[in-house]
C-alpha positions in Angstrom: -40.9 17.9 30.2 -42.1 20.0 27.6 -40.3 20.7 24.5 -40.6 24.4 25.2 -39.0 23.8 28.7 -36.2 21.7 27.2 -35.0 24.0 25.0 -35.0 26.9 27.3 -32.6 25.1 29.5 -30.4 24.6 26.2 -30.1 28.3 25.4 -29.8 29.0 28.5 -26.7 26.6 29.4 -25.3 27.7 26.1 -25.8 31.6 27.4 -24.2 31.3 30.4 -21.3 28.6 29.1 -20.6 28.7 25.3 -21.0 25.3 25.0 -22.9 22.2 26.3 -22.3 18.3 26.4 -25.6 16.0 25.2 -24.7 13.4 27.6 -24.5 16.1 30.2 -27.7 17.8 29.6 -29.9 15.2 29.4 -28.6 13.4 33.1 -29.2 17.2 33.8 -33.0 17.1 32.5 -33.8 13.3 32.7 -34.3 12.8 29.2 -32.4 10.9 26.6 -29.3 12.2 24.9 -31.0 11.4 21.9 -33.6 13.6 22.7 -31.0 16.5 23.5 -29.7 15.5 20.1 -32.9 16.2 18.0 -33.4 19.3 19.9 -30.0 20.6 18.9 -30.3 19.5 14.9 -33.7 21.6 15.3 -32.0 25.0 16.7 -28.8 24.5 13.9 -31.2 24.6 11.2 -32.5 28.3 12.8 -28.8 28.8 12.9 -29.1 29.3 16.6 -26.6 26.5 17.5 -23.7 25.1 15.6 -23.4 21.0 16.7 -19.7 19.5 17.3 -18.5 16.3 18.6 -20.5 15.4 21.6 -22.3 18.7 22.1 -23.2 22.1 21.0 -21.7 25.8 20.5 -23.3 29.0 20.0 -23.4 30.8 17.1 -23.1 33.9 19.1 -20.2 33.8 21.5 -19.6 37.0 23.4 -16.0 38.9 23.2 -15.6 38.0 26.6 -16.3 34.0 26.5 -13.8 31.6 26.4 -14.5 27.8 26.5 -12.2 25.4 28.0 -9.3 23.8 26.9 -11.0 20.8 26.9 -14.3 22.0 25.3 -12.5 23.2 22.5 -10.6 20.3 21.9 -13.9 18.8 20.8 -15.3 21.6 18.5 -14.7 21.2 14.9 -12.1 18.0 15.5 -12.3 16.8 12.2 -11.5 20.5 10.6 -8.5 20.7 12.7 -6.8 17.6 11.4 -7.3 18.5 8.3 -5.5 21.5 9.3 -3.1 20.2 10.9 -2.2 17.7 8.1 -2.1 20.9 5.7 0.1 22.4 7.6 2.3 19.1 8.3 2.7 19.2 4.5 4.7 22.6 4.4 7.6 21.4 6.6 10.4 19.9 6.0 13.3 18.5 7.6 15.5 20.7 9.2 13.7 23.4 9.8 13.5 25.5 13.0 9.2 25.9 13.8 7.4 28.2 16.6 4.1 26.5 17.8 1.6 28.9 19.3 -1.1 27.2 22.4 -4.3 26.2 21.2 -5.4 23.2 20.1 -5.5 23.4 16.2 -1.4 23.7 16.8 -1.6 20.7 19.2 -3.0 18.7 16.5 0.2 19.6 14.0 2.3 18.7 17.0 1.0 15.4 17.1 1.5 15.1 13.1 5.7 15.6 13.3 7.0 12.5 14.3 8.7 11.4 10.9 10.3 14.6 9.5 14.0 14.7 10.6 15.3 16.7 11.7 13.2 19.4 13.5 14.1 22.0 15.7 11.3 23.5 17.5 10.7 25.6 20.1 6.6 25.9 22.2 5.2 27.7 25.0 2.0 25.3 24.7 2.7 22.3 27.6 0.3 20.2 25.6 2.2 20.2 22.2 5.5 20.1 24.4 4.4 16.7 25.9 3.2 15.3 22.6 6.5 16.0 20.8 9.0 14.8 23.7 8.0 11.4 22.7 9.4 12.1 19.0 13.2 11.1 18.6 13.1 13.2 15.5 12.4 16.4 17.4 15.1 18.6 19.0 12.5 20.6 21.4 12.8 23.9 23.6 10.0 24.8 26.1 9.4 28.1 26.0 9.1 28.1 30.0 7.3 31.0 31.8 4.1 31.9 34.2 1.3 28.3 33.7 -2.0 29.8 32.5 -4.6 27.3 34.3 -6.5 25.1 32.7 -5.2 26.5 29.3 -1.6 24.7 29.4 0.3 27.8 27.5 3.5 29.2 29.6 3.5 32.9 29.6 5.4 36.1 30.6 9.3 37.5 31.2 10.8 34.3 31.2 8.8 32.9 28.0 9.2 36.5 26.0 13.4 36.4 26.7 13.7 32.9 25.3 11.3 34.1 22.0 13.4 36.9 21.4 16.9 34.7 21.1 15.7 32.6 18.7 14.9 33.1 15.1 12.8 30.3 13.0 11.8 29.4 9.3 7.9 28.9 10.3 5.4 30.4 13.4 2.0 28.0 13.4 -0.1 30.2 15.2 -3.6 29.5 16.8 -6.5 32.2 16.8 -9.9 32.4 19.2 -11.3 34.9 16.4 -10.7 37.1 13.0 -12.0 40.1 11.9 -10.8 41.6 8.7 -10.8 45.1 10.0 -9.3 44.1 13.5 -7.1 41.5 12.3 -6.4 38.2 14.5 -7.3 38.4 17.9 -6.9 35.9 21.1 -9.1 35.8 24.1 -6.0 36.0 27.0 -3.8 38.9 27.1 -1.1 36.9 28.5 -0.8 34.9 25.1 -0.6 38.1 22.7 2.7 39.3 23.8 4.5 35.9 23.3 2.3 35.3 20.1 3.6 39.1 18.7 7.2 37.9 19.0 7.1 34.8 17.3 5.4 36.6 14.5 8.0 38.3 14.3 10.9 36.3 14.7 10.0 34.0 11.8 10.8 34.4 8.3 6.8 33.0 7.3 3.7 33.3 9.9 1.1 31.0 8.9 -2.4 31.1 10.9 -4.3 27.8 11.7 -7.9 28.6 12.3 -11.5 26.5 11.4 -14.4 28.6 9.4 -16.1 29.3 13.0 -13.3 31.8 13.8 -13.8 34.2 11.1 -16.3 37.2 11.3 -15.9 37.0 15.5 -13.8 39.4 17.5 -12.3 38.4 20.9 -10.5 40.3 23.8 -7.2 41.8 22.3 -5.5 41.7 19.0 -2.2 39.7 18.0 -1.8 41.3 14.4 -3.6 42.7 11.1 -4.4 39.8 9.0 -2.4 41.7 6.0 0.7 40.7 8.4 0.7 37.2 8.2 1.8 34.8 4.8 -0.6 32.0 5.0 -4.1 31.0 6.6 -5.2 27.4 6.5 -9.3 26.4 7.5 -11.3 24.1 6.1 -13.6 24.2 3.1 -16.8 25.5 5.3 -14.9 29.4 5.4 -17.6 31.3 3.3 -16.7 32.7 -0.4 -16.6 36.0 1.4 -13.6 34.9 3.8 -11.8 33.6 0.6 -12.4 36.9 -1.3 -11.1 39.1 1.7 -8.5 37.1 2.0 -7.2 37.7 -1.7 -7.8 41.1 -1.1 -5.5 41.5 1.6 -3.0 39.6 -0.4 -2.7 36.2 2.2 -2.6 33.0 0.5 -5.5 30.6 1.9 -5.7 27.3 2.1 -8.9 24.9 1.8 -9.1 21.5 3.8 
């Protein structure tokens, strides 16, 4: 197969999913994942693709894509440790903590397994399962209406537990920031729950890698002015960083 022909079929998986897998791809096309690979190094450096773990994202999502659970679990791993160990370093024992869904916050959950006690309280089933193992951890799920294939309980039942319970810290996962829209999330069913823990914690810190900012997704959770602290990792431009400053919300690096 040509080159031309190969690369067509990338962009065009990439159109139509957000994402694609090199293994994947080439069983797809017959060739070698190797191959794939060279292909997608090629297309990065014409900023058309960004490469993470395994695969490839675009650099031009629509509003209106969401990947998978799964596929963003692989996009930008090593950025959302980091994260996740930034943000592990801001809490300390006895404190009461709202984890958002997403999987930046999953990473944190699996971080808090020595910091006694903790009281904490998650509508994400993934971070719930992680911290249920911890002896350390005094843990409420936030239980409601199962969003498929995105593990996050939503709705009445999930929105009257948030609004009896009042915490030190909210760790809160975005899809996308712009600094005129503010923080936004792709599934309305997460921004209600989201708003209320915002608001029933006395500091709101945002957990997002570089590839978030300058995007917009389907509805807004709050103005970026409204939260106290943003951690992402060291690739966020000197632009993010100024806007940031301007608004008055303290950044972290990783």
């Amino acid at each position: 197969m040509l080159k031309e022909q190969r690369i067509g079929i990338l962009l065009d998986e990439l159109s139509r999913n957000g994402i694609i897998s090199i293994e994947d791809l080439a069983k797809k096309i017959d060739v070698s994942p190797s191959t794939i690979r060279r292909d997608i190094e090629e297309l990065e450096l014409q900023n058309s693709v960004r490469r993470v773990r395994g695969g490839a994202v675009s650099c031009t999502p629509s509003a209106s894509f969401e990947p998978s659970y799964s596929a963003r679990q692989d996009m930008f791993y090593d950025e959302k440790r980091r994260i996740a160990q930034a943000a592990r370093s801001l809490i300390s024992p006895n404190e009461t903590l709202f984890l958002s869904g997403g999987t930046t916050v999953n990473e944190l959950s699996k971080t808090l397994y020595d910091i006694s006690p903790l009281y904490i309280a998650t509508n994400d089933l993934m971070s719930a399962v992680e911290l249920s193992h911890f002896n350390n951890v005094d843990l409420m799920v936030l239980g409601g209406s199962l969003r498929k294939n995105h593990f996050s309980l939503n709705g009445y039942f999930t929105e009257n537990m948030i609004s009896q319970i009042h915490a030190d810290k909210a760790f809160i996962g975005v899809d996308a920031v712009d600094f005129d829209t503010g923080f936004m999330n792709f599934s309305v069913e997460e921004i209600q729950p989201n708003k209320m823990m915002i608001k029933a914690s006395r500091e709101v810190i945002i957990l997002c890698d570089h590839s978030k900012f300058n995007k917009v997704a389907f509805v807004n959770i709050c103005k970026v002015e409204d939260v106290d602290l943003v951690i992402t990792d060291k690739s966020a431009s000197e632009e993010t960083l100024e806007r940031l400053k301007e608004l008055s919300v303290d950044v972290m690096f990783v």
